[in-house]
N, C-alpha and C positions, 0 to 999 in steps of 0.2 A: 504494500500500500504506500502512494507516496505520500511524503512529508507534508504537509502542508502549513503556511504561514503565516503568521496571522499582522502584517504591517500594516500601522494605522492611517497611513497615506502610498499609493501608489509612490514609486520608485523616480518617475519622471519628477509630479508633485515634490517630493523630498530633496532631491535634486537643485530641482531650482531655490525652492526655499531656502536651503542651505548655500547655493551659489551668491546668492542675495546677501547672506550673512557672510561672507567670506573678509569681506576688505572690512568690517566691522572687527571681528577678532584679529584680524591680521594686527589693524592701528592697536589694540590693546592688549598686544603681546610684546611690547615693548615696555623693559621696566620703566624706562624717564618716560615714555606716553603715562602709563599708568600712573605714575606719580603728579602731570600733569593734571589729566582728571582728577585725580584726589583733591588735588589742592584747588580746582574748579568747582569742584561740589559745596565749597563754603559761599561762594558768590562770585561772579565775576571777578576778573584780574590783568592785569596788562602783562605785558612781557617782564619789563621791570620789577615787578612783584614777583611772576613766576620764576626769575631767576636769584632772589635774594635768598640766600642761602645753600644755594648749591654752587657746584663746578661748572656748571652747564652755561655753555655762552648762551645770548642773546639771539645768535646767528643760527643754533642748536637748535634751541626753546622755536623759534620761528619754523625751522622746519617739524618739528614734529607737530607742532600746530597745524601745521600746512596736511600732513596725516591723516589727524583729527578729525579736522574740516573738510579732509574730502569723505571719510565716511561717515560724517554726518554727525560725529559728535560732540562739536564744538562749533560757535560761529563767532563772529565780531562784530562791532561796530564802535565807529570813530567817538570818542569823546577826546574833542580839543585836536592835541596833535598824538594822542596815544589812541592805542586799539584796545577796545578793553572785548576779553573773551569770556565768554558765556557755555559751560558747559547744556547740553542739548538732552536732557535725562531721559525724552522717551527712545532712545538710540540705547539707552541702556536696559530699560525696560523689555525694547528686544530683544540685546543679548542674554536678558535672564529668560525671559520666554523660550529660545532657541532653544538655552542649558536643559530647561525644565522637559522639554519635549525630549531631548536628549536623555535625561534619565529616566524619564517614562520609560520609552522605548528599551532601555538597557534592562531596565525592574521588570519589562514584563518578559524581555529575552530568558532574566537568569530565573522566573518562575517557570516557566517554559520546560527551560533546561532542569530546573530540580522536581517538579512533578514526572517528567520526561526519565527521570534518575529514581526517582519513588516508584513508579509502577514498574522499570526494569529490575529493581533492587525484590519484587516481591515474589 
């Protein structure tokens, strides 16, 4: 009898989902991204703010902004002659949604597999 499976979205469907989410985890697999956002999550901040206290130039901090910003988890806008950045939280709200389906999916593989272990075990 063959195996059958039980995935909660077609294979295409999951596919693009997940292609969509790509350049999202990609920008937040970097530690200084990540330390970015953290320090974004208190409120807005300029460049000069997000480099006070670290090693990270100015010239750095821009580029990983630039990251950020293109996958939608950060944006700007002018006050004066500075950019002040705004982290974009429903961008993060996705990434935990994706994780979350992610572990569904895995919890329901490994009952799967241990029911699948329980009635050969018997």
């Amino acid at each position: 009898m063959p195996e059958q499976r039980h995935d909660p979205l077609p294979k295409q469907a999951c596919g693009a989902r997940f292609t969509d989410a790509a350049p999202l985890f990609a920008a937040l697999g970097d530690p200084t991204r990540l330390r970015i956002v953290d320090r974004l999550s208190g409120g807005p901040l300029s460049i000069i703010r997000l480099t006070e206290g670290t090693d990270v130039t100015r010239q750095a901090i821009t580029k990983h902004l630039s990251v950020l910003e293109q996958a939608g988890l950060v944006s700007s806008d002018r006050d004066g002659r500075e950019r002040m950045w705004t982290l974009q939280t429903q961008r993060l709200t996705e990434a935990r949604r994706h994780l979350r389906q992610i572990s569904e999916q895995w919890d329901a593989a490994l009952n799967r597999l241990r029911a699948y272990l329980e009635t050969d075990a018997r």
